[in-house]
C-alpha positions as CSV (number, residue, x, y, z in Angstrom):
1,X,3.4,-14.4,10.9
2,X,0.8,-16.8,10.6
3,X,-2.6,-16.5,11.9
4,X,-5.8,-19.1,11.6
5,X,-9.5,-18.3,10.5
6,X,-12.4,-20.6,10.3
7,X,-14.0,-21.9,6.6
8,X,-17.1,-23.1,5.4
9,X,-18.7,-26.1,5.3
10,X,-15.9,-27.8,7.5
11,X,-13.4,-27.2,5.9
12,X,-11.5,-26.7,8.9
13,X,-9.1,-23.4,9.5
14,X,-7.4,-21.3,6.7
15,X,-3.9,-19.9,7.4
16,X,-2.5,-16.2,6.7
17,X,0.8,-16.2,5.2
18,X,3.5,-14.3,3.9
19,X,3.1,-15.1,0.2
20,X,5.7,-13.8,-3.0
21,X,3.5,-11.9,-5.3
22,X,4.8,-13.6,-7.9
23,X,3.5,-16.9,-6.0
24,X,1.3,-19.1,-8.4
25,X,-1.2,-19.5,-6.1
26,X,-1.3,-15.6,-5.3
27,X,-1.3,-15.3,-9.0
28,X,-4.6,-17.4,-9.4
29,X,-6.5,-15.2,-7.0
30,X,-5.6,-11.7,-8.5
31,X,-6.6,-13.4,-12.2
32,X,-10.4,-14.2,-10.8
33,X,-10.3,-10.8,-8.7
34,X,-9.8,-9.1,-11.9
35,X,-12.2,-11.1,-13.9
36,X,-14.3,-10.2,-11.2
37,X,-13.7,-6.6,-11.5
38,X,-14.1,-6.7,-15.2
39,X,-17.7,-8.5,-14.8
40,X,-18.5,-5.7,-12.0
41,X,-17.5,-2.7,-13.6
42,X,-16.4,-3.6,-17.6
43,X,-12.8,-2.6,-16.7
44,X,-9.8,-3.6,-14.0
45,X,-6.5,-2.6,-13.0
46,X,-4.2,-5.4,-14.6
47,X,-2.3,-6.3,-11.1
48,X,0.8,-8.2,-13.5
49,X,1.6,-4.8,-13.7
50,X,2.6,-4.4,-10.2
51,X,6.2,-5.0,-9.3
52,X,6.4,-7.9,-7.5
53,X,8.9,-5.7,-5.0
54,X,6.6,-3.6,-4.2
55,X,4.8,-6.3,-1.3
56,X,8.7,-7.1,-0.1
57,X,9.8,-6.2,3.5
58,X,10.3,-3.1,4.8
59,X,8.1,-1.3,1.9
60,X,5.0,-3.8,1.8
61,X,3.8,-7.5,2.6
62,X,1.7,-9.6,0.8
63,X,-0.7,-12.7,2.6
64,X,-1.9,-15.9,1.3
65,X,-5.0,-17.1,3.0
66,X,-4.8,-21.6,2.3
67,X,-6.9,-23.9,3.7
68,X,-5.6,-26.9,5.7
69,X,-5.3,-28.7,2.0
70,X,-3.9,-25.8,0.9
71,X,-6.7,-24.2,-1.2
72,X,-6.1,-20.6,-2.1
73,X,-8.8,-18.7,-0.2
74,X,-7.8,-15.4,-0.4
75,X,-5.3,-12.8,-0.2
76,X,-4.5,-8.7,0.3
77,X,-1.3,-6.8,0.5
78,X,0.2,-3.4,1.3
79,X,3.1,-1.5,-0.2
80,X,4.7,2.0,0.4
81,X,2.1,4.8,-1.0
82,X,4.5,7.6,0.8
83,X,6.7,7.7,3.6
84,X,3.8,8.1,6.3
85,X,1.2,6.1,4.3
86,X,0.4,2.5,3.5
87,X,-1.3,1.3,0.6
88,X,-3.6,-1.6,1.0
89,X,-4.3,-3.3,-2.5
90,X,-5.5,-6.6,-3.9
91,X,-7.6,-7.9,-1.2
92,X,-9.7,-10.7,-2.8
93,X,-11.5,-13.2,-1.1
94,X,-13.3,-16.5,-3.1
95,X,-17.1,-16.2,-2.6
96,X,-16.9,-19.4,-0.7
97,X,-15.1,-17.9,2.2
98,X,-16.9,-14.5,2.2
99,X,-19.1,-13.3,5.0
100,X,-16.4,-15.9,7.3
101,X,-14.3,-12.4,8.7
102,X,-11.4,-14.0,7.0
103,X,-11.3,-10.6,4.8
104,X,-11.1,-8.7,8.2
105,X,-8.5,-11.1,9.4
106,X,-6.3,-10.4,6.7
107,X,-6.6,-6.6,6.9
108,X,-5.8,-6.2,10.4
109,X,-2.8,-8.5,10.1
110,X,-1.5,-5.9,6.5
111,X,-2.8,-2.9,9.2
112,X,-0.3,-4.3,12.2
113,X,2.7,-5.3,9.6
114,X,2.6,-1.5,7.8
115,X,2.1,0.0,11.5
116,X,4.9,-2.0,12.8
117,X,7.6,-0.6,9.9
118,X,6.8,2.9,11.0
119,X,3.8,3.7,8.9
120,X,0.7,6.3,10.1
121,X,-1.9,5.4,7.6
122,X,-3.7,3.6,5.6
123,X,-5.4,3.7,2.2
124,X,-7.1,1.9,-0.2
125,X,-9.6,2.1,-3.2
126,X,-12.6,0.1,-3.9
127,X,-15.3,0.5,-6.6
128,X,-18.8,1.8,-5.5
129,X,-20.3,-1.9,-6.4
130,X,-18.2,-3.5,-4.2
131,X,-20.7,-3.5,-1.6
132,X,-19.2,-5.8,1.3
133,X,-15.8,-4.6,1.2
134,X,-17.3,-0.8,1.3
135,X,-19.2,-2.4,4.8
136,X,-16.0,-4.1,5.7
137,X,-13.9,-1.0,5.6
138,X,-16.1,1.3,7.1
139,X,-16.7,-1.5,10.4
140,X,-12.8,-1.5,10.9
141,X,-12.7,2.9,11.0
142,X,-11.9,3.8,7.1
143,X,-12.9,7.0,6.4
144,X,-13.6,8.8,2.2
145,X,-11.1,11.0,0.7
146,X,-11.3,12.3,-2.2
147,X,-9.4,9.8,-5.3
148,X,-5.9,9.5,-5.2
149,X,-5.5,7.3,-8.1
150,X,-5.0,9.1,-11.7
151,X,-7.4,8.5,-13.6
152,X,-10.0,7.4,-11.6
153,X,-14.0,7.7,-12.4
154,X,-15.5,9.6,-9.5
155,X,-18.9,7.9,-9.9
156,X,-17.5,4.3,-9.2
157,X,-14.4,4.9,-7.2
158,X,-13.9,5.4,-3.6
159,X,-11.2,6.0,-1.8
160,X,-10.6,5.6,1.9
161,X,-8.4,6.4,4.6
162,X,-7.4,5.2,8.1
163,X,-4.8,6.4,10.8
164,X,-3.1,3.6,12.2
């Protein structure tokens, strides 16, 4: 799987890959998406504490968005939240390549791998600041549920739902 999105400033087209989680590159992104989560809301989910198995084939994939010189641009994965439901998680996209649809690119490609091994649904939680995700999500059909998540602080969180 590899698909092609356009960048700023000519930067020419970014790639969507299969990436390990564990990948240092993958790693980079989810350490400024959680620095950017702490800034935003004063707290984040740590995602080192994700198994990096849970984005592996049949049960979840995780994509690497690079530029042609191989700048990390962004990234998003799914995993197995239930036999029926997919659980799209970590989507993070550099501020330089936001507003581009390369966010959109990457969730329809996670939406078509988790519908492809035999999945129904998909899910997802965002924070209530998270503005341009909240817009994304709702443009490509995903609906509120109430929070799955334990835990979770029903003034910030929102949780959303899609039937693939």
């Amino acid at each position: 799987m590899t698909a092609h999105a356009h960048t700023p400033h000519g930067a020419g087209p970014c790639t969507i890959e299969p990436a390990p989680y564990d990948d240092a590159a993958v790693r980079q992104l989810l350490a400024e998406f959680q620095a950017a989560q702490m800034a935003l809301y004063g707290f984040a989910d740590d995602p080192s504490a994700t198994p990096p198995d849970d984005y592996t084939a049949p049960d979840g994939l995780f994509l690497l968005a690079r530029t042609t010189s191989r700048e990390p641009a962004g990234c998003g994965g799914w995993r197995r939240l239930d036999e029926r439901t997919a659980e799209i998680k970590r989507m993070y996209l550099r501020p330089a390549f936001r507003g581009l649809s390369l966010g959109r690119s990457i969730l329809r490609l996670l939406e078509d791998d988790a519908r492809a091994q035999g999945f129904h649904v998909a899910q997802l939680e965002t924070g209530v600041g998270n503005r341009a995700a909240l817009a994304l999500y709702h443009r490509e059909g995903y609906h509120p549920i109430p929070s799955y998540g334990p835990g979770r602080d029903p003034s910030i969180n929102r949780a959303l739902r899609k039937q693939l």
